[in-house]
N, C-alpha and C positions, 0 to 999 in steps of 0.2 A: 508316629504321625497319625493324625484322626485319618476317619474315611472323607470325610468331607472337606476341603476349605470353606470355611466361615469367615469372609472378607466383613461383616460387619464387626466382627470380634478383632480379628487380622489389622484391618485398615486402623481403627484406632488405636490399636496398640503400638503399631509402627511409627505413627505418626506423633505418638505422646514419643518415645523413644527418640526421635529424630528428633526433637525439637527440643529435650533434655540435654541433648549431646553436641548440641547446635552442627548438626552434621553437615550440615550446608552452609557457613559461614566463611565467607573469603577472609583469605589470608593477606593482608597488607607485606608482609614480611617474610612472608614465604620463599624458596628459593627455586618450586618448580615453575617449569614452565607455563605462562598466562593464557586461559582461554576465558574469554567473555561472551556468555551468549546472552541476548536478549529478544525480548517478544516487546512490540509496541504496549505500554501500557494503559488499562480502560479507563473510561470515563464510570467513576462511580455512578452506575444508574440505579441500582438497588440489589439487581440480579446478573448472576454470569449466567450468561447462552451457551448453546451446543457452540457454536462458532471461539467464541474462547476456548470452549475448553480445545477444540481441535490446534487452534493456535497454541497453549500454550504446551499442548501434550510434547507438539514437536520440538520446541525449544526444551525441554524439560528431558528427553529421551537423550538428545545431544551434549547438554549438563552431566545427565551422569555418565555418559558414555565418556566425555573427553575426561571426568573427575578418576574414572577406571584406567584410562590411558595415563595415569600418573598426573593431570593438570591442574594447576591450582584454579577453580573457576568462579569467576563471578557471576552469580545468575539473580538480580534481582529484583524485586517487585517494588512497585508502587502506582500513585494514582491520576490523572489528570482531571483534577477536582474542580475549576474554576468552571463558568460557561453561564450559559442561558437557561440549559434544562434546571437546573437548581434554583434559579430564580422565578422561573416560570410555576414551580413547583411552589415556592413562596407565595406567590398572588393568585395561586389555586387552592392553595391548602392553610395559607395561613400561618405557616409556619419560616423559622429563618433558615435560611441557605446555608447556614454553617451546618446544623443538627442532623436536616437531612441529607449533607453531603455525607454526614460523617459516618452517621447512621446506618447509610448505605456503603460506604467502604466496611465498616463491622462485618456487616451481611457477606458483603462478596468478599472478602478476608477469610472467612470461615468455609465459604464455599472451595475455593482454591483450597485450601489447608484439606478439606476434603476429599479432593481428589489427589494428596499425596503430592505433590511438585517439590523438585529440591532447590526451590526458593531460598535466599538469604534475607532473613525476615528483618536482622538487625539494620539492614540499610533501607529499609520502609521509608519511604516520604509520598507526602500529597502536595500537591502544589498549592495548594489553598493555605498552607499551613503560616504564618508568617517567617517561619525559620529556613522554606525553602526559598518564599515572593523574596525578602528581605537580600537574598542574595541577588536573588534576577534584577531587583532595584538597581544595585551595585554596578552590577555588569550594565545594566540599562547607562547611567552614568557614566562609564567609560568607555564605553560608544560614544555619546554627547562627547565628551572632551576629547577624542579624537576623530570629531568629525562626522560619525556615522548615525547618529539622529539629525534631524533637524524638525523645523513645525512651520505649516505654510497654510495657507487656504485651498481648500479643496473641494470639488462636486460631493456630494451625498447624498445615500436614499434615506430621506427622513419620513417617519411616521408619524401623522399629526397627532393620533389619536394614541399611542402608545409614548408620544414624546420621544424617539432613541433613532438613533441610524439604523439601519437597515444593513447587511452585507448581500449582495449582487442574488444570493443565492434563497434569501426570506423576501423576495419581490416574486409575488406569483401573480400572474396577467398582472402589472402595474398596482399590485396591494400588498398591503402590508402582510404576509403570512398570517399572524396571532390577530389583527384588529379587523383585519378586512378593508381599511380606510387607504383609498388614494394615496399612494404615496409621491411625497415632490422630491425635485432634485436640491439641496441647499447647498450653500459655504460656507462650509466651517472648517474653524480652525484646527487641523489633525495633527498627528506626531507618524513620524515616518523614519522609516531605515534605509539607509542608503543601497538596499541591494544591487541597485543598479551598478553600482561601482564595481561589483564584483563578477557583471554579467559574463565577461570572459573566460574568466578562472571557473565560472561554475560550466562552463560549457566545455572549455579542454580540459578539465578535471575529471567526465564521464570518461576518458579515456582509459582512466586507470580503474575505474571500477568495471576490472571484463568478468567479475564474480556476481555482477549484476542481472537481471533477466531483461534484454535488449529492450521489449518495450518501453520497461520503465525509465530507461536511457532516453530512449528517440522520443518519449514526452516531456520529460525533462525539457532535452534540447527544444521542442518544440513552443513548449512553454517559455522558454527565454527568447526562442524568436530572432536569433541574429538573423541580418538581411542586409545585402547591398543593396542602396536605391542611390534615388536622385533625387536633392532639393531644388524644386524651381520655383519662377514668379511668374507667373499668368496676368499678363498686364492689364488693365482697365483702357478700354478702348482710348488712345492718344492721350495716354497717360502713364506717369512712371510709377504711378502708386497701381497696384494689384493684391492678387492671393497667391502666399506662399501655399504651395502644396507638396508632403512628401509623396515618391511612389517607390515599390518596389518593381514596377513590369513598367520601363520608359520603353522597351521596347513596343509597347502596344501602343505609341502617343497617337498615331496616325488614325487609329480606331477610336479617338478621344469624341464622347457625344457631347459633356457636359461636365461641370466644375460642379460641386455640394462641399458647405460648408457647414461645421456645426451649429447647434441650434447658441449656443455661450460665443460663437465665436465673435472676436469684436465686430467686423463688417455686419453679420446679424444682429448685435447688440443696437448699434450705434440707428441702424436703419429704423428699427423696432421702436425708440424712440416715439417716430413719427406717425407708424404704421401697425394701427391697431390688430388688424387680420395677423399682420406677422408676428406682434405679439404675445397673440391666441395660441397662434401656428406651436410658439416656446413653450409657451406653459405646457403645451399639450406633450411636446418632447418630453419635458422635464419628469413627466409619469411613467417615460420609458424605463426600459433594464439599460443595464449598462455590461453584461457580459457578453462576450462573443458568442455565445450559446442564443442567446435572445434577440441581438443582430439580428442573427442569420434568420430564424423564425419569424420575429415580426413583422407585419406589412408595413413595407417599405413606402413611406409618407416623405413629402416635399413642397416647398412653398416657393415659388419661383419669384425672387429679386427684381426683375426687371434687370437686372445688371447684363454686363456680357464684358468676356474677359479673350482676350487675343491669342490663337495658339501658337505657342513659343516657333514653331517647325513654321507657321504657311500665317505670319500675319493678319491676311485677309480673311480667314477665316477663325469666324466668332462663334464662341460657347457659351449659351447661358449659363448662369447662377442660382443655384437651387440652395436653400436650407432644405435638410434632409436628418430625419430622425436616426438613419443610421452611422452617421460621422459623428466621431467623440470630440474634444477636444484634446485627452489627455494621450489623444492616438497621434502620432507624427506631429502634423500642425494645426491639425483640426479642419485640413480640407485635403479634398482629393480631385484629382481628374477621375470623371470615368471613362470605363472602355466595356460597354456593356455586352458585347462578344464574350467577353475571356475572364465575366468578372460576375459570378450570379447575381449579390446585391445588385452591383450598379445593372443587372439584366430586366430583374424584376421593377428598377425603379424606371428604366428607358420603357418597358413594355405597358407599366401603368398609366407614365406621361405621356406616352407616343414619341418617344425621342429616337434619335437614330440609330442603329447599330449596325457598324460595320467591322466584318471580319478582316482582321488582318495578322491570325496565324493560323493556318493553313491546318486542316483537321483531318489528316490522310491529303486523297484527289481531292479535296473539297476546298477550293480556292475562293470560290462568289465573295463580292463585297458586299452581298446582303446575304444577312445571316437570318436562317429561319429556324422556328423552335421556342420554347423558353426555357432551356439549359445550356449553360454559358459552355462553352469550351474552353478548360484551363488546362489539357495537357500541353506536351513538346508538339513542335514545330518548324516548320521554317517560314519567314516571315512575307506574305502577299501586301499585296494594294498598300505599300508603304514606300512608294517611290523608290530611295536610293538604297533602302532597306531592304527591297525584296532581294528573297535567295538567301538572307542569313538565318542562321538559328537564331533561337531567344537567346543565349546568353554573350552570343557576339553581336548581334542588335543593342542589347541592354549597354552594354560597352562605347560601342559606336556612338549613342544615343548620348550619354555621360561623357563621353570626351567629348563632342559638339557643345553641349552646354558648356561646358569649363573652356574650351576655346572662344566660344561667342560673349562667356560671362551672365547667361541668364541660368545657368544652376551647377552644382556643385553635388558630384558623387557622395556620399554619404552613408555610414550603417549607423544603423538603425536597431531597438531593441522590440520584441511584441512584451518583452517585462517592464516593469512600472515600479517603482519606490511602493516598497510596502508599506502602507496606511496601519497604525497599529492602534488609534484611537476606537476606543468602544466604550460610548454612553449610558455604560450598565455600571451595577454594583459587584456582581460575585466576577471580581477580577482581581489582577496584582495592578494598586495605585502605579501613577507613573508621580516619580519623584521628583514634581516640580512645584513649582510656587510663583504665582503673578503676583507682583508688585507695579502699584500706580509710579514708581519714582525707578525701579533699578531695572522693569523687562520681566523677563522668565529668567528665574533665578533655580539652579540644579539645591533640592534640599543635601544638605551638606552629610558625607556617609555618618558623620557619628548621631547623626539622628533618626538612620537606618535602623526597623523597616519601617516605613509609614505605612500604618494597621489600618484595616477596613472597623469604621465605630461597626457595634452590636446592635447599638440603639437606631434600627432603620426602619421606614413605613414603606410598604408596597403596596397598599390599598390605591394609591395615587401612582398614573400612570409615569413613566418618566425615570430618571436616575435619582435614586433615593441621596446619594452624595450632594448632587447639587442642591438640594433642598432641605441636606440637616443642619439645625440651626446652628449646632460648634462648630461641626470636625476641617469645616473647609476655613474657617475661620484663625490662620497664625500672622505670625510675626516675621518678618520678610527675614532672611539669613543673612543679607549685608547690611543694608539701612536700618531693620529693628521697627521699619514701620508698617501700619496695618497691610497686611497682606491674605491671598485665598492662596489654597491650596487646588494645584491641577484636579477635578471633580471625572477625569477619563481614567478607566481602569484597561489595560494592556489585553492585546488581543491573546486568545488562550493559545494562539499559535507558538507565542512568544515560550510559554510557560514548557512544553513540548521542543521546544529548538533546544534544550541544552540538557534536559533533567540525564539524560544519561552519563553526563562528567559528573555530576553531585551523585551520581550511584555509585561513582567510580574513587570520589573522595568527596569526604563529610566532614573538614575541619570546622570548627564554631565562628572563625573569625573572619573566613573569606570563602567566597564558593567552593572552590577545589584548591588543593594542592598541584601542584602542574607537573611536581615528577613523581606523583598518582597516577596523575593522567596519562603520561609516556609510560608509565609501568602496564597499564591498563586498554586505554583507547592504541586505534581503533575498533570500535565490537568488531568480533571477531565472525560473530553471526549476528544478524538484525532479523527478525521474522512479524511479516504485518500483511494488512489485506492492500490490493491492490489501489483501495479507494482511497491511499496518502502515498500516491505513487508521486506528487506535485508538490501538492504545497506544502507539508509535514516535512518531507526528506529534502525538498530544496529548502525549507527557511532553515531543516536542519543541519543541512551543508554550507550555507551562509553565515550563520553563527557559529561555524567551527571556525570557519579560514576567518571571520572577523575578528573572534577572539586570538587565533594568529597574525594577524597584522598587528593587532596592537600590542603583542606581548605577553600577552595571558597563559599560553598555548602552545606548544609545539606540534601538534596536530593538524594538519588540510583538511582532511576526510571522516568525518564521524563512522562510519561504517564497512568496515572491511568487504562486506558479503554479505547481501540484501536476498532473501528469498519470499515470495508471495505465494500464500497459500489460497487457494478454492475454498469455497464456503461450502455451508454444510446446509441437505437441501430435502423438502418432505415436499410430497404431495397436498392439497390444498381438498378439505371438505367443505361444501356448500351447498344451501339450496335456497330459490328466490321468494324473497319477500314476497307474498301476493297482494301485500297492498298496493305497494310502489314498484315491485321487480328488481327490486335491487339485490345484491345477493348478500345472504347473512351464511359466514363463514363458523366451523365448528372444529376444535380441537381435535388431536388425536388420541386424547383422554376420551372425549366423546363419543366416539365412534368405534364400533365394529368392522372390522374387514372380515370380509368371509370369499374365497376364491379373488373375482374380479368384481366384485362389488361392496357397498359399505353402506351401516344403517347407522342411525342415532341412537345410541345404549338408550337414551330416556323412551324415544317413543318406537323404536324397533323398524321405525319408518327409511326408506332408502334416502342416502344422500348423494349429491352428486362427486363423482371423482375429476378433483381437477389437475393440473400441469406441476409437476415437479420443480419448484421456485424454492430460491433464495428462504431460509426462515425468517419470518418476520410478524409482529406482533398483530399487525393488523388484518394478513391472512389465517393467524393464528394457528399456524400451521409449525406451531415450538414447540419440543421436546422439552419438558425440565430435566437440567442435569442430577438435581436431589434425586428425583422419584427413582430415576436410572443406579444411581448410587447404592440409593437403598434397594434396591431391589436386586441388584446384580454385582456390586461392589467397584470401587474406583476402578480397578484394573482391569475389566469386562469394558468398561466406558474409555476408557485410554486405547486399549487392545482394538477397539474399534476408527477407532479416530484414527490408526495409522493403518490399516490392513484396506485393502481391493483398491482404492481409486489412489492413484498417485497424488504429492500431497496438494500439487501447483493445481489439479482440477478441482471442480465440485465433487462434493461426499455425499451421494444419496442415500439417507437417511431410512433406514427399517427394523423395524421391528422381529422378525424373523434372525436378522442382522447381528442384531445385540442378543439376540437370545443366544445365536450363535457363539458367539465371544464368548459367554458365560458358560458353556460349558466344555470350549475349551481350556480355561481358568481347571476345573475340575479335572479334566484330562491332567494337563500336565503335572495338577496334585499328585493322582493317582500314579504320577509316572517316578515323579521326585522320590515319593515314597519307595519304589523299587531300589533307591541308590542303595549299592554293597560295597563298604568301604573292603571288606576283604575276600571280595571276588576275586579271583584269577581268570585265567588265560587271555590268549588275541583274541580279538577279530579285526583283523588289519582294513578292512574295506569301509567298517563302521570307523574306527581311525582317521583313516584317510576322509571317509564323509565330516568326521567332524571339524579338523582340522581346516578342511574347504569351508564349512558352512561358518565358523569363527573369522575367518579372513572376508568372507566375499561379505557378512554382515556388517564387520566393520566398516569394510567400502560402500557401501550403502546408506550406512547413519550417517557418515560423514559429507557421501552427497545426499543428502535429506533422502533418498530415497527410500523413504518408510516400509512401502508397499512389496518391494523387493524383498528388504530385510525379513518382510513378516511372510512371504512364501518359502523363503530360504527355511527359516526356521519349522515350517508348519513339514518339511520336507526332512528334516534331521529327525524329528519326532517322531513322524512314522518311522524312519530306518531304524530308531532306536526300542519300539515300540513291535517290531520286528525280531530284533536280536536276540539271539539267545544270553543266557547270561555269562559274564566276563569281564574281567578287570576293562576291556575297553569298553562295556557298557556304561557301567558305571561311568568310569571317564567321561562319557559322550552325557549322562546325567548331568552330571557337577557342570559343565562347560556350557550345555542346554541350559541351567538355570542362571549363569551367568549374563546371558546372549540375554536373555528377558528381562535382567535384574533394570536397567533403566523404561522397560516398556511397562514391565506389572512390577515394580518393586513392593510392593506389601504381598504379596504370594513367593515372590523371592526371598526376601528376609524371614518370611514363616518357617519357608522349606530349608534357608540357608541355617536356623537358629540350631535346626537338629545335624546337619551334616559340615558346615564351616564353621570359621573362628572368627569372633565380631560381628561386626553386619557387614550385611552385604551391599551399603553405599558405603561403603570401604574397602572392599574387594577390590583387586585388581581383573582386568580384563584375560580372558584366559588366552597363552600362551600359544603360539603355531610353531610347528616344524614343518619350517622349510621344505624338507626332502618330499613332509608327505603331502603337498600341493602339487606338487606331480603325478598324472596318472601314471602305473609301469605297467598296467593293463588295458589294454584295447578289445573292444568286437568286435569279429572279423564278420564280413558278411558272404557268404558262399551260393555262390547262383552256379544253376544249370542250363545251361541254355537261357542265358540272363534273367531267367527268376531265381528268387531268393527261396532256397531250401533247407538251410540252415545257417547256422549261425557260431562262431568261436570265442570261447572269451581265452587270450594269450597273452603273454609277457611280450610289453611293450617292443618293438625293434625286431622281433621271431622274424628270422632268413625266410625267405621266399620260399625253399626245399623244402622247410619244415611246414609252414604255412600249407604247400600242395599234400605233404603225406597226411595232414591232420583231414584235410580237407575230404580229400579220395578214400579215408578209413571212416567217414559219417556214414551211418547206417542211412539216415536220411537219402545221403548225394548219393549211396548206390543203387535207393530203390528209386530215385527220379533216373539215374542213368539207364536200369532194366537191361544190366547186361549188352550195351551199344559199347562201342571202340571210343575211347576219349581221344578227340583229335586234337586235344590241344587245353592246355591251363595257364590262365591269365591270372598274374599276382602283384595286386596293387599293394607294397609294404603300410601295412597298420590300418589296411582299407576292409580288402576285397579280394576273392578269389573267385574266378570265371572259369569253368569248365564245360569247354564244346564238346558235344560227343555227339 
């Protein structure tokens, strides 16, 4: 062996090797046992970040570690190609969506391949591809024929100026993101999945994911929102007609200040009519957000009716009627009581109107019917100034409350969901067509599968703001599939959500003729590991839990749960350089390419001038506070960059990113050369303690990879190295060699295979994990610790279980314990077995 590792030589050679031998390609036919691990797959941007690579290091370490454990695994890549950044990138640059999606999967294809991963390259798909869309069509379609599409009219944030819907999350203060222009609310006509249907099942089905990390459960859950309420009718003064309202707290009715209905709702519709203020009042709504995030934030606006509606509890007293920007339609029924006590919105809307508020759940001693402050009280309680109600809690109030209505007949218990039918229409081009066709004579007609996929034309213009689909002069332009008479083609392309709920069965089977095979899939799903950031804790892993169990209802499937075992990792994190603009004071931020560190401060390589040190945050382009993973590469090689990504911060936190750090790594890489190099296949003798260390530190690693506990495994090991690095020479040295570069072989495997080429047989992702005995996980040796006068004055090392007799002669013959005794009468020796030895004198 050289003196040196040279990973730029190393790394490429391995990697030409691996990918000759296709050493990582799953076995359909195999007959060991299946592990599947997967890392959520990127969105081709152009370039992998630190944060990939941190992701996918640790899926990649447990690939080859379960592949050593004799498993057959499937670990593979691909793309989630569709979206808006690629189109946006169209009408910036000029160019089509396809070239530079594609362009940029090449790129970051070769980046990954760089950093060594035991990738299954043969099962490669983008979604963009028609060979993957053309499937999801399919599956799209039978959903439709059992039910679970339908297309309806629905609210939307439209951009006048850009032409296209908006999602909840591109409305920034009421504009369009990219245009800047006002955005309104329209109706149109969307496509939608029934998830509702399955709100249930997606909720008691968290029960069996306890391999999950509870937050991501309890948002889940939270996100579906099940709730007992109460449907009632608030009747219009000496009248039967009123507003249906749902709630979930009937027990606060009594604290009721006021009725708000939505700004669509028909009673506002119909009034609006008449009343042009009120119909100002909508328009102005209609510029709102529509997510509970922006609810809650916005100032809370209202237009008061003139109406008054009768409370269900005490007839004689009347509530007005508000339109209010914060009540949806597609919420309950699109009106509420409020109880501006217990309920911040409606607290903020009573305090801006002057409307009433009264307490009536009890917030400690604090009983008053006038509430002061403007922070609503929503904890536990027991119920005040609620007449027949006081003295109960909320949830026997809520009861009480609910059988009254259902005995009297003015409202009816009821749950309730806070999820909604997914909306899957998007008025863009780089998407998967949805495969349908309007016909003037037959309706919406499903295009029939043998004319699957329906391809996105080439021939598009993005110069014009808008859905280039709806505007090409062919593609939308066929022939209806029943009648044969002129018909369009659906011009909405599938939310990229859709393309992400299932890609992991088509990893798991790639038949040409239908998405999956299904007893693939029983061979294969559930992943066995999932590994992703916490920011698709929602809507990724619920839409992708939704399309497992829907593809099981209808027979596709014998799967519930797409993911066995879900892990989130922490992102990977650098300090931030800057200094203020002096024209405007705004700050201009500067790489750490840029910049010098020297002690506790840092200048600008260009002008030697000091910059300021900012807060250790998330990497991101715009603080520009990113690591290239190349430069790192080549400079220090993949496995210095991996070797880092798993060592000090455990994997669930953030990874503070340094420099000092990776320098680090690199030349442990080197160390352990140096150390490989020592292996003597024809050493001899014991050393039974380096044994025994090895033996533990092979066991307790395994149990660490296996609970992702990266950081662990890589103290463990940094801990064998020294004891081996320690030892004299000896068949167990060597031994603890050969087993040492094993234990690495999935964290640096290009330094492993270098080292393995001269001392093993094959490669070393083909090695099996090295072997424990039993026996020698047990210590037979203990430290005794020996006090005088209960300080500690020496110390024993014995065979484990030594009688207490022997323990006090060994004890009383230390040259130590006799000069701390100084010739005094020992009165007495205390012998704790495998502990401790006490000697009064």
């Amino acid at each position: 062996m050289s003196e040196r590792f040279e990973p730029s030589v190393a790394d490429v050679r391995w990697q030409r090797v691996w990918d000759e031998k296709q050493s990582f390609r799953a076995d359909d036919a195999s007959t060991k046992p299946r592990s599947y691990v997967l890392e959520m797959f990127p969105y081709p941007s152009g370039r992998i970040h630190i944060g990939h690579v941190r992701n996918y290091t640790m899926g990649d370490v447990l690939a080859r570690y379960k592949r050593m454990k004799g498993f057959e695994v499937l670990h593979p890549m691909g793309w989630d190609a569709f979206g808006m950044p690629a189109e946006n990138a169209a009408m910036e640059k000029g160019v089509h969506p396809g070239g530079w999606t594609r362009e940029n999967i090449a790129n970051m294809k070769a980046q990954l391949k760089r950093l060594g991963f035991a990738l299954d390259w043969s099962r490669e798909l983008a979604t963009c591809e028609p060979e993957y869309y053309g499937h999801e069509q399919a599956l799209f379609l039978d959903l439709y024929a059992n039910g679970l599409v339908y297309r309806k009219e629905s609210a939307v944030n439209w951009d006048p100026v850009d032409m296209t819907v908006l999602a909840n999350e591109q409305v920034i203060d009421g504009r369009g993101w990219r245009s800047g222009a006002l955005v309104e609310k329209r109706k149109l006509s969307q496509w939608f999945l029934k998830i509702t249907d399955f709100a249930d099942e997606l909720i008691e089905g968290l029960g069996s994911l306890d391999t999950w990390p509870e937050k991501v459960r309890l948002m889940q859950e939270n996100w579906i929102g099940k709730s007992q309420g109460l449907r009632a009718k608030f009747h219009f003064v000496d009248s039967q007609d009123g507003i249906e309202v749902y709630t979930t707290r009937p027990d606060t009715l009594f604290g009721a200040s006021f009725v708000a209905i939505a700004a669509d709702h028909p009673v506002a519709q119909q009034m609006a009519a008449n009343a042009p203020e009120l119909a100002a009042f909508i328009e102005e709504c209609k510029r709102g957000g529509t997510t509970a995030a922006e609810l809650e934030t916005a100032e809370k606006l209202g237009f008061n009716t003139g109406l008054s509606v009768e409370h269900p509890l005490k007839k004689a007293w009347r509530l007005p009627v508000y339109v209010a920007n914060f009540v949806l339609m597609d919420y309950g029924t699109g009106a509420v009581f409020a109880c501006p006590a217990h309920d911040q919105r409606d607290l903020d809307f009573a305090r801006k109107y002057e409307l009433p508020v009264t307490r009536v759940v009890a917030d400690g001693d604090e009983t008053g019917s006038t509430f002061h402050g403007n922070e609503a009280y929503t904890g536990p309680g027991r119920i005040v100034n609620s007449e027949w109600l006081d003295g109960m809690g909320v949830d026997e109030a809520k009861a009480a409350v609910i059988a009254k209505a259902q005995h009297e007949g003015w409202g009816q218990g009821e749950t309730q969901y806070r999820l909604r039918d997914w909306g899957v229409s998007r008025q863009r081009y780089w998407g998967t067509p949805i495969p349908f066709i309007h016909c003037g004579t037959c309706g919406v007609v499903p295009v029939p599968k043998a004319q699957l996929p329906v391809t996105l034309p080439e021939d598009v213009d993005f110069q014009t703001p808008g859905n280039p689909l709806l505007r090409h002069p062919t593609w939308k332009d066929v022939s209806c599939p029943q009648c044969n008479g002129p018909a369009q083609r659906e011009t909405d392309t599938l939310d990229t959500f859709v393309d992400s709920s299932w890609y992991f069965l088509r990893f798991a089977s790639q038949p040409a003729d239908k998405p999956f095979d299904p007893e693939q899939i029983a061979k294969w799903l559930p992943v066995e590991q999932y590994i992703g950031g916490i920011e698709h804790a929602i809507l990724h892993l619920l839409y992708a839990r939704f399309w497992t169990r829907a593809l099981k209802r209808i027979g596709l499937i014998d799967v519930a749960e797409p993911f066995g075992s879900l892990f989130t990792q922490g992102m990977v994190t650098h300090e931030t350089y800057e200094r203020k603009n002096p024209e405007n004071g705004q700050p201009v931020f500067f790489s750490p390419a840029e910049v010098e560190r020297s002690g506790e401060g840092a200048t600008l390589r260009a002008d030697g001038a000091p910059v300021e040190i900012g807060r250790v945050i998330k990497m991101s382009k715009s603080k520009k506070n990113v690591v290239d993973p190349d430069e790192i590469v080549a400079t220090y090689g993949a496995d210095a960059i991996r070797w880092f990504m798993l060592s000090d911060s455990p994997p669930e936190r953030d990874l503070p990113w340094s420099a000092a750090g990776i320098e680090g790594c690199g030349k442990f890489v080197q160390r352990l050369w140096r150390l490989f190099a020592q292996y003597d296949a024809a050493a001899t003798g014991e050393d039974k303690p380096l044994d025994r260390k090895r033996n533990q530190t092979v066991a307790l690693v395994a149990e660490d990879i296996e609970a992702l506990s990266f950081n662990k495994a890589v103290a463990r090991i940094y801990e064998l190295t020294s004891a081996i690095e320690k030892a004299a020479p000896s068949a167990s040295r060597s031994q603890a060699i050969k087993a040492l570069l094993l234990l690495v072989a999935p964290m640096m495997p290009h330094l492993a295979e270098e080292a393995w080429s001269t001392i093993g047989e094959n490669l070393v992702a083909e090695a099996l994990w090295p072997e424990v005995d039993p026996a020698l996980l047990v210590e037979d040796e203990v430290t005794i610790a020996v006090q005088v006068k209960g300080k500690l004055r020496d110390t024993l090392t014995v065979a484990k279980g030594t009688p207490g007799s022997e323990l006090e002669a060994l004890a009383l013959a230390s040259e130590k314990v006799q000069r701390a005794i100084d010739g005094a009468e020992v009165k007495k020796v205390i012998v704790v077995p495998d502990r401790l030895v006490n000697i009064v004198a």
